[in-house]
C-alpha positions in Angstrom: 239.8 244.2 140.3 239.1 243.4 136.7 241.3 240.4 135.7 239.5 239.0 139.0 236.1 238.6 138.4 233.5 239.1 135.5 231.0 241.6 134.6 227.3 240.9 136.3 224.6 240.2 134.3 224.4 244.1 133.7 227.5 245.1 132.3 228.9 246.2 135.3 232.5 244.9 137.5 231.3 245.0 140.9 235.2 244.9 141.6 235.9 248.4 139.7 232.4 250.0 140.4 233.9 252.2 143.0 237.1 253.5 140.8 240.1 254.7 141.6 241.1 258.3 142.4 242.6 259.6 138.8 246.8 259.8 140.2 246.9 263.4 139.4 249.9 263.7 141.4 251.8 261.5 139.1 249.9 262.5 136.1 249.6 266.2 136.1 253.4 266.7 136.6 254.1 264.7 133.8 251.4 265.7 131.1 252.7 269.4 132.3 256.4 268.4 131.5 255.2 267.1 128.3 253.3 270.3 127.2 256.3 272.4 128.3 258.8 270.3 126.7 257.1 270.3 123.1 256.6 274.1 124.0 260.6 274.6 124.4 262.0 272.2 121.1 259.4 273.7 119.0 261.5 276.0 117.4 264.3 274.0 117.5 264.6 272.5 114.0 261.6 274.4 112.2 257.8 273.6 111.0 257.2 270.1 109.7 256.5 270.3 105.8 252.7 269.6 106.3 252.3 272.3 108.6 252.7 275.2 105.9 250.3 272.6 103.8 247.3 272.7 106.8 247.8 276.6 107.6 247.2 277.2 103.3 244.1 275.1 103.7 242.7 277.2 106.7 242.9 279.9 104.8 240.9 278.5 102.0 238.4 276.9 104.6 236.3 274.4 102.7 234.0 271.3 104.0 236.7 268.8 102.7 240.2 268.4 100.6 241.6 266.7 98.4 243.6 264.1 101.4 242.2 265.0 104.3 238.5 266.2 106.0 238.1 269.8 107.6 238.9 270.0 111.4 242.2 270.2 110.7 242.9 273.1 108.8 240.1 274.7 110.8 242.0 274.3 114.1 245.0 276.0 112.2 243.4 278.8 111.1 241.6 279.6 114.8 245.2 278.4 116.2 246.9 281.2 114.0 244.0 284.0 114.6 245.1 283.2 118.6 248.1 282.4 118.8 249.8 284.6 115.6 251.7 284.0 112.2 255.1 282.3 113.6 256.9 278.5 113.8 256.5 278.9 118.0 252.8 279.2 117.1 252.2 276.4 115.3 253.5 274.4 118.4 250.7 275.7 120.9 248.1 273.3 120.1 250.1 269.9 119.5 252.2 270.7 122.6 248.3 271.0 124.7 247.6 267.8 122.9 251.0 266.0 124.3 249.3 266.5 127.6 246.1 265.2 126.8 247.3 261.9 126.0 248.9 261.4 129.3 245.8 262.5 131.1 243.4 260.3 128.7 245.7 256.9 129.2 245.3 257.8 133.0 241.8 257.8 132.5 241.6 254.4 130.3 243.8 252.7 132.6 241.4 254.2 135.7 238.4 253.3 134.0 239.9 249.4 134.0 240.2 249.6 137.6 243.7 250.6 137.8 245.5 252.0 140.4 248.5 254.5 140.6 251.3 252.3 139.0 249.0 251.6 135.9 247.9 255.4 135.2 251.5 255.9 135.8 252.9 253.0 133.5 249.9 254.2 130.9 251.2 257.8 131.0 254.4 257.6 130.6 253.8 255.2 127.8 251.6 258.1 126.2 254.2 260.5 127.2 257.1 258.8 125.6 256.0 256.3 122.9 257.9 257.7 119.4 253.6 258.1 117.8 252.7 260.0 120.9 255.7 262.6 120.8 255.4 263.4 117.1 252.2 264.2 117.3 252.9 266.4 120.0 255.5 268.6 118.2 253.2 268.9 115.1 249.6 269.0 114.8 248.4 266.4 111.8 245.5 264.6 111.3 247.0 261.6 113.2 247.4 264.0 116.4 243.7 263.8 116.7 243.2 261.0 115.8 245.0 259.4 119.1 242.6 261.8 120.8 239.8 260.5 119.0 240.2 256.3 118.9 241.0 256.7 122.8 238.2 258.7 123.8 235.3 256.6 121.5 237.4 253.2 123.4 237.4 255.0 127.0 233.0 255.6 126.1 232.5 251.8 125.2 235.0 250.6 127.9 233.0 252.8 130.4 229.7 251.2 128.6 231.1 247.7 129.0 231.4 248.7 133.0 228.0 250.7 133.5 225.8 248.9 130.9 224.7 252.2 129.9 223.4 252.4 126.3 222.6 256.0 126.3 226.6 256.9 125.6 226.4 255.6 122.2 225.0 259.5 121.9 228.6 260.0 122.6 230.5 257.6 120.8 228.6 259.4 117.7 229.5 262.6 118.6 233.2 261.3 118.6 233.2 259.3 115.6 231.6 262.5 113.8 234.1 264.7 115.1 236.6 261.6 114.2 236.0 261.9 110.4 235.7 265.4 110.4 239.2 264.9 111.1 240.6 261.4 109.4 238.7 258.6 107.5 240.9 256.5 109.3 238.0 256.5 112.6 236.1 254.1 109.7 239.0 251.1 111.3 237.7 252.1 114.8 234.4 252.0 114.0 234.4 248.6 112.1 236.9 247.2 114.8 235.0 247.9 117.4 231.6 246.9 115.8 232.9 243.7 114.9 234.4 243.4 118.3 231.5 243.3 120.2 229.5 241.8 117.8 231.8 238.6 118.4 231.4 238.7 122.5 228.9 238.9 125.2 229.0 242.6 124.5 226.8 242.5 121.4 224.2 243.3 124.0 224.9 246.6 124.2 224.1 247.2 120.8 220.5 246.7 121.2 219.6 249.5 122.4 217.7 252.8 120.4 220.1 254.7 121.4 222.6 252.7 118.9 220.8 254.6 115.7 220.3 258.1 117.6 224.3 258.2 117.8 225.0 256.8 114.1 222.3 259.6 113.3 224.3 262.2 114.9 227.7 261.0 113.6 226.1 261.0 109.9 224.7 264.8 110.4 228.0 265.8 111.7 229.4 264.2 108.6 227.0 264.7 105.6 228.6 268.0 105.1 232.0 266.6 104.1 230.2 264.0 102.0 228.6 266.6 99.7 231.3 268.2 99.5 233.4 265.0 97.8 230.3 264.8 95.8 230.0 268.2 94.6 233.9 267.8 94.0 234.4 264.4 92.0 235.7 262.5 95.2 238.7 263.3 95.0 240.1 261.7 98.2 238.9 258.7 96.6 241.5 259.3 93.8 243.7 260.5 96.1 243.7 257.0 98.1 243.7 255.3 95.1 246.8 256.7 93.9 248.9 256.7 97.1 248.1 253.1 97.7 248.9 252.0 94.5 252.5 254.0 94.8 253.3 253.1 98.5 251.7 249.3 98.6 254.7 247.5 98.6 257.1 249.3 101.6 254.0 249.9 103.8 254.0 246.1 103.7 257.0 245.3 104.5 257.4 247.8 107.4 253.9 247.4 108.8 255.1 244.7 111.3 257.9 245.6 112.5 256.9 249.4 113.1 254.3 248.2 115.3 257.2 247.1 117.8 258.4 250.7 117.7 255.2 252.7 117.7 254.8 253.4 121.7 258.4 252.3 122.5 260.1 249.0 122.4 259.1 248.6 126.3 255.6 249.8 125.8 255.6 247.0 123.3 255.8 244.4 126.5 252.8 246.0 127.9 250.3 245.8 125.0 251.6 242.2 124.2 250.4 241.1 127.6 246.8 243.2 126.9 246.5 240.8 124.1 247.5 237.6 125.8 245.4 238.5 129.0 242.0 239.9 127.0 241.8 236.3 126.2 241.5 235.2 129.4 237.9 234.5 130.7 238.5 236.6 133.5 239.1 240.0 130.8 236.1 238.6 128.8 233.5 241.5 129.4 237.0 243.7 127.5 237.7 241.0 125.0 236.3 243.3 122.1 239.5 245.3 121.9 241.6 242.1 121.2 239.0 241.2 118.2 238.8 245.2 117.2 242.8 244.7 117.2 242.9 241.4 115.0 240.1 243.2 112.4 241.9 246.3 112.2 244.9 245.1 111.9 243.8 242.4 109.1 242.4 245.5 107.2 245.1 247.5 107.3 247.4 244.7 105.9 244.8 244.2 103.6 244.4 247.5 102.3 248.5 248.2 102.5 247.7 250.8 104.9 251.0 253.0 106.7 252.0 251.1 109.9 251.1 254.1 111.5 247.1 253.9 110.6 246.9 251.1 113.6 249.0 253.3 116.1 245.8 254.5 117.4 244.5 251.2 118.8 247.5 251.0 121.2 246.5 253.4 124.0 243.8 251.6 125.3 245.9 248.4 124.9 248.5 249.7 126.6 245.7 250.7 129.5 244.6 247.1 129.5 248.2 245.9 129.5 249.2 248.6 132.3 246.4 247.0 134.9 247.6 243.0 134.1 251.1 243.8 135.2 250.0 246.1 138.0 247.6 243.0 139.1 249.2 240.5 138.8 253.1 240.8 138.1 255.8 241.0 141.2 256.7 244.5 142.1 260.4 244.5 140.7 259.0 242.9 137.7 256.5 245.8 137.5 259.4 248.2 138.3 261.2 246.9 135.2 258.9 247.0 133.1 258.6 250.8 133.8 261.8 251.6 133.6 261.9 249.7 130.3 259.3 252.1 128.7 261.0 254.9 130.0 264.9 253.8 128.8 263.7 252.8 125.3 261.4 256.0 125.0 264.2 258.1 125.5 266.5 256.4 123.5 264.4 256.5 120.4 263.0 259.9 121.4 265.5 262.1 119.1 264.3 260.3 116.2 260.7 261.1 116.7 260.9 264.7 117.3 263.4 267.6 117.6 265.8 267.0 120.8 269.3 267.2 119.0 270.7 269.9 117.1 270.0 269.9 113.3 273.9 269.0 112.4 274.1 265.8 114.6 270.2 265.2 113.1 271.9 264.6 109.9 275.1 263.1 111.0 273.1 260.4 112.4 271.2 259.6 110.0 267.8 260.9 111.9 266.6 263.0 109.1 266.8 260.2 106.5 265.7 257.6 108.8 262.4 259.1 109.6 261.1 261.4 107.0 258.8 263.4 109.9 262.5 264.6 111.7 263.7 265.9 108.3 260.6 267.1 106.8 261.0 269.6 109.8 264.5 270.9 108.5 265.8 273.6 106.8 262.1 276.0 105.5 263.2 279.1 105.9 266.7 278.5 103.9 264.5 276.4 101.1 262.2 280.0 100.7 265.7 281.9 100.5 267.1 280.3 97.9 263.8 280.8 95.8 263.5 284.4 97.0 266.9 284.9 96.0 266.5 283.8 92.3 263.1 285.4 92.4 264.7 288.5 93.0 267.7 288.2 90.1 264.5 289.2 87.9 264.3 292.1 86.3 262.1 294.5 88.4 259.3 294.7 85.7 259.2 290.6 85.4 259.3 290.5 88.9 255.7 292.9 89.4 253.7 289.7 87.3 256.3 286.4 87.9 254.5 283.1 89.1 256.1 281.0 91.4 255.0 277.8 90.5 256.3 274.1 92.1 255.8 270.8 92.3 254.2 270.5 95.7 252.7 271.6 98.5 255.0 272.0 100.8 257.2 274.2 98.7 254.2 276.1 98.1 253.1 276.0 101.3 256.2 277.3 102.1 256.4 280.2 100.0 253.1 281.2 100.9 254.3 280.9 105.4 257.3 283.2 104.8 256.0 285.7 101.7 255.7 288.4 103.8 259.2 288.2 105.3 261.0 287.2 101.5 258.5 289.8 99.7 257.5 287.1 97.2 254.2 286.2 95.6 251.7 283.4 96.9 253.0 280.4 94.8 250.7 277.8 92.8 250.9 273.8 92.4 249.0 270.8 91.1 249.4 269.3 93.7 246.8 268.4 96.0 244.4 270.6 97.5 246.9 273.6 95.7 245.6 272.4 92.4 241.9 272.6 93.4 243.0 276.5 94.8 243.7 277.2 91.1 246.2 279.6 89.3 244.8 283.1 89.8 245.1 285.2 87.0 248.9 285.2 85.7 249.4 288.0 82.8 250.1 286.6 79.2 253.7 285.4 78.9 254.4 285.8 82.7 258.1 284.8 84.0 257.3 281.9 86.0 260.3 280.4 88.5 259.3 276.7 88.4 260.7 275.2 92.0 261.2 271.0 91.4 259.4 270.1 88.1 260.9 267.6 85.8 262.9 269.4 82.6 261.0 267.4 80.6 257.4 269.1 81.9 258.5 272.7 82.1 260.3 272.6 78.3 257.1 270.9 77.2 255.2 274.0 77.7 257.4 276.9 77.6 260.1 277.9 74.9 262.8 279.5 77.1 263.5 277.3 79.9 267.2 278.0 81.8 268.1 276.5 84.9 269.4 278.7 87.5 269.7 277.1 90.8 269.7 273.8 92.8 268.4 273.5 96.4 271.2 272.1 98.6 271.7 271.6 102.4 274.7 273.5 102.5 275.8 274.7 106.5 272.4 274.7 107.2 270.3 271.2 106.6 267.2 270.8 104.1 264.3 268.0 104.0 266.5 265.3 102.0 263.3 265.5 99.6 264.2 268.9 98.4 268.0 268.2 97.9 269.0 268.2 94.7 265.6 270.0 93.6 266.0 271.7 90.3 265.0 276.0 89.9 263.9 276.7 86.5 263.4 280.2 84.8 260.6 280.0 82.4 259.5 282.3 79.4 258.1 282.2 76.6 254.7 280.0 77.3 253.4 278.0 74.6 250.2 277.4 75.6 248.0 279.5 77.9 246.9 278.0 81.3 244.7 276.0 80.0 248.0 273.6 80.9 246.4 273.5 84.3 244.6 270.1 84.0 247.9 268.3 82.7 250.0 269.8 86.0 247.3 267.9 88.6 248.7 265.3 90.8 247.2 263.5 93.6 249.3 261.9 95.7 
C-alpha cells in the first residue's frame, strides 16, 4: 500500500500497481443523492447574484471579461439553450458537478491505493465540505475550478505512479481548459512545478512531452490573451483594484477559513495528509505538501480570498483519506467519518439553501456568508424597480433607461425583463460597462437603481428619490437593503458621461 513502501526506480508503487476497484457501490449512491439534492433546494431561495451576471455575459459571448475568462459564461449560454430561461435551470449543471466531485475524490483516493473506506471518507468529504456544496448549488468560476485543480493533481499523481511522461499532453489540456475558466489554475500550476521541482519527482519533467503540453495549454489560451490585449487588460485593473479594496479582511480570515472549507472534520484528514507526505514512506507524493506550502505562501502574499486555496484540498483530503484507512484503528477511522459527516451537516445550511429564507435571516446566515444571501430576494428586488418604472408616464416609459450601479441589479433586470415588461438595464460596472449604453434618446428618463446622490445630481438637473429597496416579508441580499431609486431628468451632459460611471471591482 502506499505509506508502505516507495516508488521503484521508475515511478511506479509496486504496492498500488494493481488498484483498487473504484467503490461505486458507496460512491454512486452518494454522488446521486448529491445531484438530486442540489436539484430539489435549487429553487428554494432563488439565483445567486452572479448567476444573472454569467447568463448576461453568455449572451454577449466574448474571448474574455473584464473578471473572469470565457468558459463560464459559455457553459451558461449552452446550459440556458438546453435546459431553458428559469432559476431551476440554472441549477442543472452545478447540481451534475456536485456529483462529479464525489466521483473524482473516489478516484484520487483510488489512484493512492485506497480502498473502500478512503473513497468513502474522500466522498463524503467532497460531498459535504461547505466549498464543495456551494459550488454545487451555483455554477461560478470556482465550481470548475475544483473540477479542474483535481483532475491536473489526479494526471501527475497517476504520473508519479506509472512514470509516464506522455500525460503531461493532458495536464496541458487541463490547465488550458483551467484558465479558460479562472487565472487562479496559475497557483496550481506554479505549486505543482515547484513541487516537484523540490523532490525526486523533478524527473518527470524531463521529458519532450513537458513542452508539447505547455504548447497545447498556451494555444488553448492565446485566444483569451489577445483578447486582454486588444482590450487594455482590464482583468489586470480589475485585480488591481479588488486587491487593493479587500487586502486587509482577506488576511485576516485567510487562516481560519481554511479550517472550515471542507468541514471542520475534513480538516483532521488533510492535517494528517500533510504530517504523513513528509514521511519517507509518502516521498514519491511529497510534491503536494510543497505545492501546498507555495500556494499557500502566494496567496498570503498576494492577499488572495481564503477560498483561492480551497482547491488544493481534494487531493489532500485523498492523501489524508488513505493514511487513516492504513494505518489508524478501525473505531478511530469510524470517528473520524462520522466527524466529517456531523460537522458537514451542521455547517451545511450556511453554505447553501437548506432552511427557509425567514430562519436564513433570523440566524444570521445571510449576513454571515454573503453567497447564502446574495441568493435572496431577486425577483422582489426587479419588482420594486418595475413598479417605479411603471409610475412613468406612458410616453417616458417607451425611451426610460434603467441604469444601476452593478451587475447584479442589472443582471437582474435583464433575467426577469420579460416577465416585469422592462428594458435591458445598463452599468459601469464590470463587463456591463464594456457592453456599453445603447442608444438612449436625448433627455431620456432614466430610473438610477443604487448610485450615490452625489453622482446622479452631478449629471442630471432633476433628480427625486422615489423608492428604497427593503426586505420587507420577503428577504433581500443585505447589499441591496437600504439601496436608493432615483428618477432622473433633465441630463446635463450627453453620454459622453460614460467614461466617469466605469468601475472595476
Amino acid at each position: 500500500m502506499v505509506g508502505d513502501v516507495e516508488a521503484d526506480r521508475d515511478g511506479a508503487d509496486p504496492a498500488v500497481a494493481d488498484l483498487a476497484p473504484i467503490a461505486w457501490r458507496f460512491l454512486g449512491p452518494l454522488a446521486g443523492a448529491k445531484v438530486v439534492l442540489q436539484l430539489l433546494t435549487s429553487n428554494l431561495y432563488g439565483a445567486h447574484r452572479d448567476e444573472f451576471y454569467y447568463l448576461e455575459s453568455g449572451h454577449h459571448l466574448a474571448w474574455g471579461y473584464v473578471d473572469n475568462p470565457p468558459l463560464v459564461p459559455v457553459v451558461y449560454r449552452l446550459q440556458e439553450l438546453v435546459f431553458g430561461h428559469s432559476v431551476s435551470a440554472l441549477a442543472v449543471v452545478p447540481a451534475f458537478l456536485g456529483g462529479v466531485y464525489v466521483i473524482l475524490g473516489g478516484l484520487l483516493a483510488r489512484e493512492l491505493g485506497g480502498r473502500r473506506y478512503a473513497q468513502l471518507l474522500t466522498g463524503v468529504v467532497a460531498c459535504l465540505g461547505s466549498i464543495f456544496l456551494t459550488t454545487s448549488h451555483f455554477l461560478s468560476t470556482l465550481s470548475l475550478d475544483l473540477v479542474f485543480w483535481a483532475l491536473g493533481s489526479l494526471l501527475v499523481l497517476r504520473m508519479t505512479r506509472t512514470g509516464d511522461r506522455r500525460l503531461w499532453i493532458w495536464i496541458g489540456v487541463v490547465c488550458g481548459f483551467g484558465l479558460l475558466n479562472k487565472y487562479t489554475m496559475g497557483f496550481w500550476i506554479v505549486a505543482t512545478v515547484a513541487g516537484l521541482l523540490l523532490t525526486s519527482q523533478r524527473r518527470l519533467m524531463a521529458s519532450v512531452w513537458l513542452p508539447i503540453g505547455a504548447i497545447v495549454a498556451g494555444v488553448m489560451v492565446a485566444p483569451n490573451i489577445l483578447w486582454e490585449i486588444d482590450n487594455h487588460w482590464p482583468t489586470w485593473q480589475f485585480l488591481r483594484n479588488i486587491r487593493t479594496s479587500g487586502a486587509h479582511s482577506n488576511l485576516i480570515q485567510f487562516a481560519p477559513v481554511q479550517l472550515l472549507l471542507v468541514t471542520l472534520g475534513g480538516a483532521i484528514v488533510w492535517i494528517t495528509a500533510l504530517i504523513v507526505l513528509a514521511r519517507p514512506e509518502w516521498r514519491p507524493q511529497r510534491w503536494l505538501l510543497i505545492g501546498y506550502v507555495v500556494a499557500f505562501t502566494i496567496l498570503i502574499a498576494l492577499a488572495g480570498k481564503p477560498y483561492y486555496l480551497g482547491s488544493w484540498y481534494l487531493p489532500l483530503v485523498a492523501v489524508g483519506s488513505v493514511a487513516i484507512e492504513h494505518r489508524w484503528r478501525r473505531r478511530a477511522r469510524g470517528v473520524v467519518l462520522g466527524a466529517v459527516a456531523v460537522t458537514g451537516l451542521l455547517f451545511a445550511p450556511f453554505a447553501t439553501p437548506l432552511v427557509p429564507e425567514a430562519t436564513a435571516v433570523r440566524l444570521h446566515i445571510d449576513t454571515s456568508n454573503a453567497d447564502i444571501g446574495g441568493m435572496m430576494g431577486w425577483a422582489t428586488t426587479t419588482a420594486y424597480i418595475s413598479r417605479d418604472f411603471h409610475r412613468l408616464p406612458v410616453g417616458q416609459q417607451r425611451h426610460a433607461v434603467i441604469l444601476t450601479s452593478n451587475y447584479s441589479e442589472a443582471g437582474a433586470i435583464d433575467f426577469y425583463a420579460a416577465t416585469y415588461g422592462l428594458p435591458d438595464a445598463i452599468s459601469g460596472h464590470n463587463s456591463f460597462w464594456t457592453w456599453g449604453y445603447g442608444r438612449p434618446a436625448a433627455q431620456a428618463t432614466v430610473l438610477a437603481v443604487g448610485l450615490p446622490g452625489d453622482v446622479v445630481r452631478r449629471y442630471w438637473g432633476s433628480v427625486v428619490r422615489v423608492d428604497t429597496l427593503e426586505s420587507g416579508s420577503t428577504p433581500i441580499d443585505p447589499h441591496e437593503r437600504g439601496v436608493p431609486i432615483w428618477i432622473c431628468r433633465n441630463q446635463r451632459v450627453p453620454w459622453v458621461l460614460w467614461p466617469q460611471l466605469k468601475h472595476f471591482d
